[in-house]
matplotlib code that plots the C-alpha trace (Angstrom):
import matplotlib.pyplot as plt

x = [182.9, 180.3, 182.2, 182.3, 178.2, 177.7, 179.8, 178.3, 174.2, 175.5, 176.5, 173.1, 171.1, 172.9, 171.8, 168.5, 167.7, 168.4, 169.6, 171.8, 171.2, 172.4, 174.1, 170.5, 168.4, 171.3, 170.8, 167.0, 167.3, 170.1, 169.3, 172.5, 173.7, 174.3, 177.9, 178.7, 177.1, 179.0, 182.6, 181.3, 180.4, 183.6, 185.8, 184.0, 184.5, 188.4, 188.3, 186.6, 183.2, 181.4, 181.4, 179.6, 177.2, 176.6, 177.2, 178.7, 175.8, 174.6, 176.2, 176.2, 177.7, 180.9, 181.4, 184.2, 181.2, 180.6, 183.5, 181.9, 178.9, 180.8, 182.3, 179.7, 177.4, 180.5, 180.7, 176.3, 176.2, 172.5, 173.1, 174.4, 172.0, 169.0, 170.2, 168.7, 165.4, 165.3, 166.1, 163.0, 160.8, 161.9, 161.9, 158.7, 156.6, 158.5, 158.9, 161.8, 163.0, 164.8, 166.7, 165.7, 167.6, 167.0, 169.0, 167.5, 164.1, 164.9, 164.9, 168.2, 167.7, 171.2, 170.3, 168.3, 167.4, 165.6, 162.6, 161.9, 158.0, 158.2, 156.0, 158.3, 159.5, 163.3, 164.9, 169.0, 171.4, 171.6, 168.6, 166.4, 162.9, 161.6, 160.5, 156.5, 156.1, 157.4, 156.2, 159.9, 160.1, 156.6, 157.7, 160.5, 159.1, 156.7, 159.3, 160.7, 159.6, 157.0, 158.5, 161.2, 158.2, 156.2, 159.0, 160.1, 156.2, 156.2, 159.5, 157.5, 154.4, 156.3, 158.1, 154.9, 153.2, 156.2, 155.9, 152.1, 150.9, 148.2, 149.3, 146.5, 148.2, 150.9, 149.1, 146.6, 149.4, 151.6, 148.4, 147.8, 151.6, 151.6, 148.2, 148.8, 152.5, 153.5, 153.4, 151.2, 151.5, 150.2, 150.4, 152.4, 155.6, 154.9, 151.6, 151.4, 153.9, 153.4, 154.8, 154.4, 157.5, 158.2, 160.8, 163.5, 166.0, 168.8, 172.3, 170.2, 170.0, 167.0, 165.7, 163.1, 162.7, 160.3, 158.8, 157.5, 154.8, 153.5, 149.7, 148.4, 149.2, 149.3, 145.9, 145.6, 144.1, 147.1, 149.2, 147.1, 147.7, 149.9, 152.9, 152.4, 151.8, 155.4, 157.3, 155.6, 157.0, 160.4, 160.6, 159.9, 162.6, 164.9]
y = [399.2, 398.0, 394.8, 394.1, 395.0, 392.5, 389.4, 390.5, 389.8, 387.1, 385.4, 386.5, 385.0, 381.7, 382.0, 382.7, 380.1, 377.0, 374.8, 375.2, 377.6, 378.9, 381.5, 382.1, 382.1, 384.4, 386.7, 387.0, 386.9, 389.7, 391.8, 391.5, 390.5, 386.8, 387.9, 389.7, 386.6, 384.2, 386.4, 386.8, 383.5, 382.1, 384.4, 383.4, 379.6, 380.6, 382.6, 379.3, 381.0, 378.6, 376.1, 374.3, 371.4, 368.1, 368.9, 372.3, 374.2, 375.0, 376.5, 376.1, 378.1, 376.2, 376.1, 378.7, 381.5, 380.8, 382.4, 385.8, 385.0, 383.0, 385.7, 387.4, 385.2, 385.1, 388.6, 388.8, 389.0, 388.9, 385.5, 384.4, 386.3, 385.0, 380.8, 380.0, 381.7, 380.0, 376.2, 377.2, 377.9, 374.6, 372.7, 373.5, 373.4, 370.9, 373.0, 374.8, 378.6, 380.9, 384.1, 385.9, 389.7, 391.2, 391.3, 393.9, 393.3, 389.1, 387.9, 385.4, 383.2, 383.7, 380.9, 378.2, 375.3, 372.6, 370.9, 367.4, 367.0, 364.8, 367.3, 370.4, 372.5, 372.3, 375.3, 376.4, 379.0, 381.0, 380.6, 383.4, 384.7, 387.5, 389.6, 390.4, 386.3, 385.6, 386.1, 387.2, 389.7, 391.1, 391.2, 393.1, 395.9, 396.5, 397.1, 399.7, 403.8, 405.1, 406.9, 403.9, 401.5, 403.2, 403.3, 399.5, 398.8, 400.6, 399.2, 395.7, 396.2, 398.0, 394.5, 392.0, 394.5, 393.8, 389.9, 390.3, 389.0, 390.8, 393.0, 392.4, 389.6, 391.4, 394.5, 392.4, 390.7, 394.1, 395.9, 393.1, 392.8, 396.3, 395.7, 392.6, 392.8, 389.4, 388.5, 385.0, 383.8, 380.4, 379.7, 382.7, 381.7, 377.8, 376.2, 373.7, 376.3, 379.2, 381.7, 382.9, 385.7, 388.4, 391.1, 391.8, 394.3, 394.2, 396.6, 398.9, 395.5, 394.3, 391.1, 388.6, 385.4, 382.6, 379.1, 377.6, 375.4, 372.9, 374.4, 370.9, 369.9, 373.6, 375.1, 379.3, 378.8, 377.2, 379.7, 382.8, 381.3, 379.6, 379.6, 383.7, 383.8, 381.6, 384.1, 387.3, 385.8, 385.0, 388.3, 390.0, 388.4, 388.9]
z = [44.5, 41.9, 41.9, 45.6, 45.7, 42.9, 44.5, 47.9, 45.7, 44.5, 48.0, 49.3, 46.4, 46.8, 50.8, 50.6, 47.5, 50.0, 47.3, 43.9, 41.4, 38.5, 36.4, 34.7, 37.8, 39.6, 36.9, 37.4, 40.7, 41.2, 38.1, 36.4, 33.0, 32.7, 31.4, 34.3, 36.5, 35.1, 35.7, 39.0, 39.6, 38.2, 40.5, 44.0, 42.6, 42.5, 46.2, 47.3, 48.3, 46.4, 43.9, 41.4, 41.8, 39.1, 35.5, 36.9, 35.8, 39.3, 42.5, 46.2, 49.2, 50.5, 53.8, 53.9, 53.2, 57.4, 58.1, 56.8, 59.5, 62.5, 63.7, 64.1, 65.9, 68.5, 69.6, 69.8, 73.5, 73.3, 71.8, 74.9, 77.1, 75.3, 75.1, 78.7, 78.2, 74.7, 76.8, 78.8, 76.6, 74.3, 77.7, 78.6, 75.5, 73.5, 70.8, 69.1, 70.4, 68.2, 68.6, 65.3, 64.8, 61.6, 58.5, 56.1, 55.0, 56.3, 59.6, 60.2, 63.1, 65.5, 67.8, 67.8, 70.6, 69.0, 70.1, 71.3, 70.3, 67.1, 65.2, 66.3, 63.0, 63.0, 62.6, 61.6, 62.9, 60.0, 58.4, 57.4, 56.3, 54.8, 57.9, 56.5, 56.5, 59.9, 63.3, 64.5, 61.3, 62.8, 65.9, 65.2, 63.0, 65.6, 68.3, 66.4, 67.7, 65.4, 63.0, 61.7, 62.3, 59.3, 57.0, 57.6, 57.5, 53.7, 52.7, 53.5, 51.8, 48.8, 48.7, 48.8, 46.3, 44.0, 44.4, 43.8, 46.9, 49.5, 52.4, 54.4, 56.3, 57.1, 58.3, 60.5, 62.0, 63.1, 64.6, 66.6, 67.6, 68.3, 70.4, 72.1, 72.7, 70.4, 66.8, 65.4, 62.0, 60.7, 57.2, 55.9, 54.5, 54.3, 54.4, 58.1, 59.5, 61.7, 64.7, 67.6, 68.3, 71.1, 70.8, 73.9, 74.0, 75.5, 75.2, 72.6, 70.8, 69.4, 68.2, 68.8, 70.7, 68.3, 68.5, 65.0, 65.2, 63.2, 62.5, 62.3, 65.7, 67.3, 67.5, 67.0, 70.6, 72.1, 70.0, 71.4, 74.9, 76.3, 74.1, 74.0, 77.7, 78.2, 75.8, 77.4, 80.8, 79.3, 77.3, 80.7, 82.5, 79.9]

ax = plt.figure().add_subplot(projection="3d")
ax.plot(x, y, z, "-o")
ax.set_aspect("equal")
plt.show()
């Protein structure tokens, strides 16, 4: 079983690092010996998980890891509900509109429609964000009842502690989600990028509907107003 958890870190270091690594780095990263990395690593080469990059020192998901996560996104029938209301809301702001469910202490985005302003962020099915950085991650600890809401919440601040960073941010940003009923972020996770996120339910599913904005071009204002407003009205009809 210890085997299966460690190949399992290793697939989700690779996804969440964006670009090759290596056995080193995977090591840091996942807290394992570099021995027992490189065995590791060397067995999901065979299975064809993933493979190694330029002078071989480095690896990358293949594409056979998407049939761990395909099926998946098939059978989310709130995927399906939620497509139209995400075309609206690209349609009528221009932006991009993302379905965002959580994954852990991330946020994977399960649907995205992209957006036609020349500015809008672009965003990829499968992508994902730690939830305290991210309006949909907000968004969604806030929809949570009470009790499960403070536990995520110190879960979140136990993590950004651990990084070193402040969890004022984060806090400010769930009171007012909690207050206002959506989630803004601007300049969180990446600096000239920000959020504005609702969560919707829907078959005791949860999950969030997001548009990223670039902050340069998107005013707070705007973001407080009428891209809330349109997810608000959206989320409602949902």
């Amino acid at each position: 079983m210890d085997a299966l958890a460690r190949g399992l870190a290793i697939l989700e270091c690779l996804s969440r690092a964006h670009h090759p690594i290596g056995n080193r780095m995977i090591s840091d990263a996942v807290g394992l010996a570099p021995s027992t990395v490189s065995r590791l690593t060397h067995t999901l080469c065979v299975l064809g998980y993933i493979r190694p990059t330029g002078t071989g020192r480095a690896y990358e998901l293949t594409p056979k890891s998407l049939t761990l996560g395909y099926p998946v996104l098939a059978g989310l029938s709130l995927r399906e509900r939620a497509r139209p209301h995400l075309e609206a809301l690209s349609q009528r702001t221009g932006e991009t509109a993302a379905l965002a469910i959580r994954d852990g202490l991330y946020i994977t985005f399960v649907a995205v429609v992209q957006g036609t302003n020349l500015v809008s962020v672009r965003l990829a099915v499968g992508g994902r964000l730690r939830m305290q950085v991210s309006a949909a991650g907000i968004a969604l600890v806030a929809a949570q009842p009470e009790k499960e809401r403070r536990m995520l919440a110190g879960r979140l601040r136990a993590d950004l502690t651990r990084r070193g960073e402040s969890t004022d941010h984060f806090d400010a940003a769930l009171e007012a989600c909690i207050q206002d009923g959506f989630a803004l972020v601007r300049n969180s996770w990446r600096e000239g990028v920000g959020g504005v996120a609702v969560p919707i339910s829907f078959q005791d599913e949860t999950a969030a509907l997001t548009i990223p904005i670039a902050t340069g071009s998107v005013t707070e204002q705007q973001m407080r107003g009428t891209l809330a407003e349109l997810m608000k009205l959206e989320a409602s009809a949902f």
